[in-house]
N, C-alpha and C positions, 0 to 999 in steps of 0.2 A: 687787775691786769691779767689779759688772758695769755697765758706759756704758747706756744708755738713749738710745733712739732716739724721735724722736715725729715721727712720718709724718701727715701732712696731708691727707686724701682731699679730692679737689675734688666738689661737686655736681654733677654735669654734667646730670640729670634734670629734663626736660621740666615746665611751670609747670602743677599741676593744677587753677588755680583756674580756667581756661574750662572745662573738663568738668563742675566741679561746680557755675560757674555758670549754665550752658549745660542742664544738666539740671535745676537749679532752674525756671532762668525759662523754658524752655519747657512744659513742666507744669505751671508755675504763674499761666502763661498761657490753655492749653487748659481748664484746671478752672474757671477765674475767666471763662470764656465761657459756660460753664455756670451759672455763680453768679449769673450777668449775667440770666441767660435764654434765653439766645440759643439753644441745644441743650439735650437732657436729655443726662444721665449715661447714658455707654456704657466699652462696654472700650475704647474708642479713649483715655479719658482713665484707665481702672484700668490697662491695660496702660504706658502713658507715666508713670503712678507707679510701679508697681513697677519697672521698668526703667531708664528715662532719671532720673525724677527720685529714686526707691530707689537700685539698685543701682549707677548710674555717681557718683549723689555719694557713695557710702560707699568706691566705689573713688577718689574723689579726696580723701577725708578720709584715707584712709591714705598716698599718692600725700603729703598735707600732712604728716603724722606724719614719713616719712620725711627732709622738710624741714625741721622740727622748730620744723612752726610750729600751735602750739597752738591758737589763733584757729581757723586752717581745717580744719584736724584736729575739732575740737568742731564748728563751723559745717557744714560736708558731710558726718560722718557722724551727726550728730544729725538734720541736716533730712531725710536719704536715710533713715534710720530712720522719719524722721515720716510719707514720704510711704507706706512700708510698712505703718506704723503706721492710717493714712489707709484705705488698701485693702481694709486688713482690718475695721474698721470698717463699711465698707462692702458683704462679702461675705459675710463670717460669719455674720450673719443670715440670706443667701441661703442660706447651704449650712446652715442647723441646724446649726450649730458653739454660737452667742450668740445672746443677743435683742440687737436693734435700740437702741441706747443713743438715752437717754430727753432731751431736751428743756437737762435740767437738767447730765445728767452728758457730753453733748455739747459747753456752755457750759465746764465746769470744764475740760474735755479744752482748747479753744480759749485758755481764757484761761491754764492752763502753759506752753502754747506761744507765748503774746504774751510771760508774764513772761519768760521764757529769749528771746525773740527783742530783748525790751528793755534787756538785759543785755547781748546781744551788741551791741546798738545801740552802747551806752556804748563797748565798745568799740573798733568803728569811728571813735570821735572822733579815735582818735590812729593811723587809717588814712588814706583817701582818699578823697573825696566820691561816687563811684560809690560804693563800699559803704556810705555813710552811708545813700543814698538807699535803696539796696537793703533796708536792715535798719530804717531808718526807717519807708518804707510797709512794709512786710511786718510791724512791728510794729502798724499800724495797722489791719492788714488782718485780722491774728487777733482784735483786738479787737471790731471791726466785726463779724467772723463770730458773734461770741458773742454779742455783742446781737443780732446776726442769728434768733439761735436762739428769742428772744422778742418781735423785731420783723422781720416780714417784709421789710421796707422795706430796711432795715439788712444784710439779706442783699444786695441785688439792690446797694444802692450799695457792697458790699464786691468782690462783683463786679468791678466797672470800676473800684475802686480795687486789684485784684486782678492786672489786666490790666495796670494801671501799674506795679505789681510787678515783674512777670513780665519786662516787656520794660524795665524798669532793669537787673536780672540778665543779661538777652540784652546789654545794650550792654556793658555791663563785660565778659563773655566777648569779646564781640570786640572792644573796645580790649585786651585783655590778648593776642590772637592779632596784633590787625594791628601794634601796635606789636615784637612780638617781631618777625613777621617782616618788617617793614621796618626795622627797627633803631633806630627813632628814634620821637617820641611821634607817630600819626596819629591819634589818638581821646583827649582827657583824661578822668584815669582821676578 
């Protein structure tokens, strides 16, 4: 009879949820400036989606898989998708790739992405009040945008509810840094 050994690897790797919150909410700050009025749409805010808010959350969604935690795994590379997803939307037109999505099917695209962000809402109940917050307004903020699509108004106040987003995400990324490296809670999460 052959003994059987069960060796216990330790985690030792690095917490990816400031990179993928950190690239959420900075992107989803810059954009929501825009939304706001405040600038028009330029590559400063296409390039910060595909990049920061695209491609470093979908690296910290795997970064979470590895962790073997399903939440942020789903959560970073779904919304690092979205913000690619976002991009293109927005360029494909320009390059005669797609026409310009229309009014109607712009709203539908926004309100998938409230249902899925209200679902992660849920749950966050049985996380931590930074991420309540975070997926709270950001649920409210897709919403907003949608109606946005057939009320102007609604756009401009998703906006600056956009911005509150964004820099919720920003705070969790750095309570989740300073706490690590001071060892002890500086920021509640």
């Amino acid at each position: 009879m052959v003994e059987e050994h069960k060796m216990e690897v330790k985690d030792n790797t690095a917490n990816p949820a400031p990179l993928g919150l950190m690239g959420f909410g900075m992107t989803t700050v810059l954009l929501n400036l825009h939304n706001a009025g405040l600038f028009k749409m330029s590559a400063m805010i296409l390039a910060m989606g595909v990049f920061y808010g695209g491609i470093a959350q979908i690296i910290a969604g795997i970064m979470e898989w590895k962790k073997k935690n399903t939440f942020g795994t789903t959560a970073f590379t779904s919304y690092g998708l979205f913000w690619l997803t976002l991009v293109a939307l927005v360029i494909a037109p320009n390059l005669g790739i797609a026409d310009k999505p229309d009014v109607s099917s712009m709203a539908a695209y926004l309100v998938m992405w409230g249902l899925f962000t209200l679902y992660m809402f849920v749950g966050t109940l049985k996380l931590n009040k930074s991420l309540q917050a975070v997926f709270g307004s950001l649920t409210l903020l897709f919403f907003l945008l949608a109606i946005g699509e057939y009320v102007p108004i609604a756009h401009t106040i998703a906006g600056y509810e956009g911005i509150l987003c964004g820099f919720s995400a920003i705070y969790a990324a750095m309570a989740h840094v300073l706490n690590d490296v001071y060892g002890k809670k500086v920021l509640p999460l």
